[in-house]
Structures are given as structure tokens and as C-alpha cells.
C-alpha positions in Angstrom: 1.1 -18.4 -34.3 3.9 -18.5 -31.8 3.9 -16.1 -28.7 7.0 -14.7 -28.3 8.1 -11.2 -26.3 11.4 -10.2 -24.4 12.6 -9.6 -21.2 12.6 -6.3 -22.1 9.2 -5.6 -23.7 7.3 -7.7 -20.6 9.3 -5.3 -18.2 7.8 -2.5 -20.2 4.0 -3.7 -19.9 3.5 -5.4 -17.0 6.6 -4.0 -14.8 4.2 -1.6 -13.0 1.5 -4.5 -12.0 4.7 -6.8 -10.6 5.8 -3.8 -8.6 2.0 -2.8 -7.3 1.6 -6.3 -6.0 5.0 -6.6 -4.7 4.6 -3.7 -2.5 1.0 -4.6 -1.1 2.3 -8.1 -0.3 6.0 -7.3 1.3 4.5 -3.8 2.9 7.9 -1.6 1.2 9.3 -0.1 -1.7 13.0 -1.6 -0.9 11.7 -5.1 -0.9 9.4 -4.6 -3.4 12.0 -3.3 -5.7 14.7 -6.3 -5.1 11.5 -8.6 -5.6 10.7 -6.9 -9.3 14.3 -7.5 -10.6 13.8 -11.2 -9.4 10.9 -11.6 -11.2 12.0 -10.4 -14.6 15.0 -12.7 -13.9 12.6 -15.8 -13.1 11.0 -14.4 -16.2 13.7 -15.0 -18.4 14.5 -18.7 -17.7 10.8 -19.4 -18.8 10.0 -16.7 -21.4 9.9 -19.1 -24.8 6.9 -21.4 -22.5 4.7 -18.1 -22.5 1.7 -18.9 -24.4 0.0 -15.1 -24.8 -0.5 -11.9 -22.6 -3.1 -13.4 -20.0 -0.7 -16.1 -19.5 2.0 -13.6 -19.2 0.5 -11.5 -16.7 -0.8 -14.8 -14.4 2.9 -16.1 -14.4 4.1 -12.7 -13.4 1.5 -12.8 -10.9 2.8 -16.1 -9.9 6.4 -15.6 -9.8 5.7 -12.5 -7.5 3.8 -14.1 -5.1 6.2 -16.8 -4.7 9.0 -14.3 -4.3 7.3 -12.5 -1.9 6.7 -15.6 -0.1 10.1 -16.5 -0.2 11.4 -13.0 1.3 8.7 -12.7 4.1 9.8 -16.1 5.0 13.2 -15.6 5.6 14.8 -14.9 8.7 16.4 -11.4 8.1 12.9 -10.1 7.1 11.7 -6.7 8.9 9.6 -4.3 8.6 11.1 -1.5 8.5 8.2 1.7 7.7 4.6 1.7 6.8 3.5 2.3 3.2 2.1 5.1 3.7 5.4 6.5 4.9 7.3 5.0 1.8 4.8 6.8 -1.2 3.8 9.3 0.9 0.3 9.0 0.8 -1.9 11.4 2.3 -3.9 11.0 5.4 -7.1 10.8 3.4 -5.9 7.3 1.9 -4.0 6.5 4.9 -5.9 5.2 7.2 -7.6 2.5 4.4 -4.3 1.6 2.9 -2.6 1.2 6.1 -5.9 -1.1 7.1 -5.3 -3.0 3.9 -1.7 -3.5 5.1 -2.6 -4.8 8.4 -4.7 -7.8 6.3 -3.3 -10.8 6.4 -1.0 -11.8 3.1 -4.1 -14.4 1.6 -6.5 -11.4 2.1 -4.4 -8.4 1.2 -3.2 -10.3 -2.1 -7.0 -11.3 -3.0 -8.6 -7.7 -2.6 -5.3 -6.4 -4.3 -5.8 -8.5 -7.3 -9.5 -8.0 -7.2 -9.6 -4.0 -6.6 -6.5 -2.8 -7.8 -5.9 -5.0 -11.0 -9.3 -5.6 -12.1 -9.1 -9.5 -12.0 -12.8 -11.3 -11.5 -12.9 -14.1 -8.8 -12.6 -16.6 -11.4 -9.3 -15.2 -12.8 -8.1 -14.7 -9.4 -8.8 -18.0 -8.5 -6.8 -19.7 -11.8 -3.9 -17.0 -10.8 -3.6 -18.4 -7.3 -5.0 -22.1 -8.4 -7.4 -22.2 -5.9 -11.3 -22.4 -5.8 -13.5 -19.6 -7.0 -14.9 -20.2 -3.9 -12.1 -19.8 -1.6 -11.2 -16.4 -3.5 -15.1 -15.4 -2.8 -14.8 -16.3 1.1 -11.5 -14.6 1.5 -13.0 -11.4 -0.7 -15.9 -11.4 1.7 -13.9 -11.9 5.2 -11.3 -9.4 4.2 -14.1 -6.5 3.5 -15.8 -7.9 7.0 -12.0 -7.2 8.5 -11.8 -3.8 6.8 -15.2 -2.7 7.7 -14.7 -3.4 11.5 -10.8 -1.9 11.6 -12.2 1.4 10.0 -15.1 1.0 11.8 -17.9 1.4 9.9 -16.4 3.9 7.6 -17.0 3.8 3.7 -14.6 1.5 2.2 -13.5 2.6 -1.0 -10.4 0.1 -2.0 
């Protein structure tokens, strides 16, 4: 049986995931916005090669990161407020989120994928297409990071 779905219908289910990860990797809403609309456009040049929903999501995943990639690495690229200060979050999540933030990309985008969408280390590693591993050593030095920067504090991400 063929896997087919539109533009449309991907937007609807996985839209919110795209934008999640978009936002913990580029640090703002604005970005994170333009960033979802180039995805679904990526999307649409490759739709007809999706083979089923996990393969779906990873090249969502995929497309994401690379756009992300592609707008922290240009030259116009600034930061411009804090998360926090974009959602509104409240002091009591503040101070992890904004820790998270301060991660480098490799370990924000690993303990997103891992805390916020679920993903085991092996999925994590087929999404990136690196070693289990590698995912596992960057899971372990980005909760060393956020256990010194909130200083001993509980981390709950």
C-alpha cells in the first residue's frame, strides 16, 4: 500500500513538532515561524518519496534542522529577545528554559528531541544520522552543562 498525505494534512499533524524544534534551535518565535513555512514548502517538492508517518516526521525533523542551520548561518542573523520573553514563560520555567537556550545547537537539539518529543537515543540518532553513541555522549554532557549552569538545582526538562 502506497503512503500518500498532503501538504495540508502533514501541516495539520506534525506542524506543532516543526514549530517546537524550530524555536529551541533558532531561540525566537519570528524565525521560528519563517522557518515552519519553509519547511512545509521543502515538504512539498518531496511529498510523493514519503514512505509512512515515522518517515514523515524524521524528514520534517530533518528539513528543520537544516533550515535552521541555514538561517543561524547567515550573516543578517540576530538575536533579537530571549524565549522566555517571546511565550512568556513564567519565572518558575525560566531559568531551565533559558539554560536550555544557552546549550549549544548539537546539545539543545538532542535534549529537545529526547525530552520534549519523546524520541529514544536510537531514533534520535537515525533522525540526525549519527551514532547512538554520539547522541548518548551529547545527552549526557548537555545534562552535565545544565546541572552546573542551574547549579545543582533539580532539572526537570
Amino acid at each position: 500500500m502506497e503512503y500518500k498525505i498532503s501538504a495540508s494534512e502533514a501541516f495539520k499533524k506534525h506542524s506543532d513538532m516543526v514549530y517546537r524544534l524550530a524555536v529551541a534551535r533558532v531561540k525566537n518565535k519570528y524565525d521560528a515561524d519563517d522557518i515552519l513555512q519553509e519547511v512545509f514548502l521543502r515538504f512539498i517538492k518531496v511529498k510523493d518519496k514519503v514512505e509512512n508517518d515515522e518517515h514523515l516526521k524524521a524528514l520534517l525533523i530533518r528539513i528543520t534542522i537544516n533550515c535552521s542551520k541555514s538561517l543561524l548561518m547567515s550573516s543578517w542573523f540576530k538575536r533579537t529577545e530571549s524565549l522566555s520573553e517571546s511565550f512568556g514563560v513564567s519565572d518558575e520555567y525560566s531559568d531551565t528554559l533559558d539554560a536550555v537556550l544557552r546549550l549549544p545547537k548539537k546539545y539543545r537539539t538532542v535534549i529537545h528531541l529526547h525530552y520534549y518529543m519523546g524520541y529514544s537515543v536510537n531514533e534520535i540518532s537515525s533522525i540526525l544520522k549519527s551514532k547512538p553513541s554520539t547522541v548518548k555522549s551529547q545527552l549526557h554532557r548537555a545534562r552535565k552543562q545544565l546541572k552546573i549552569e542551574l547549579e545543582g538545582e533539580e532539572v526537570n526538562v
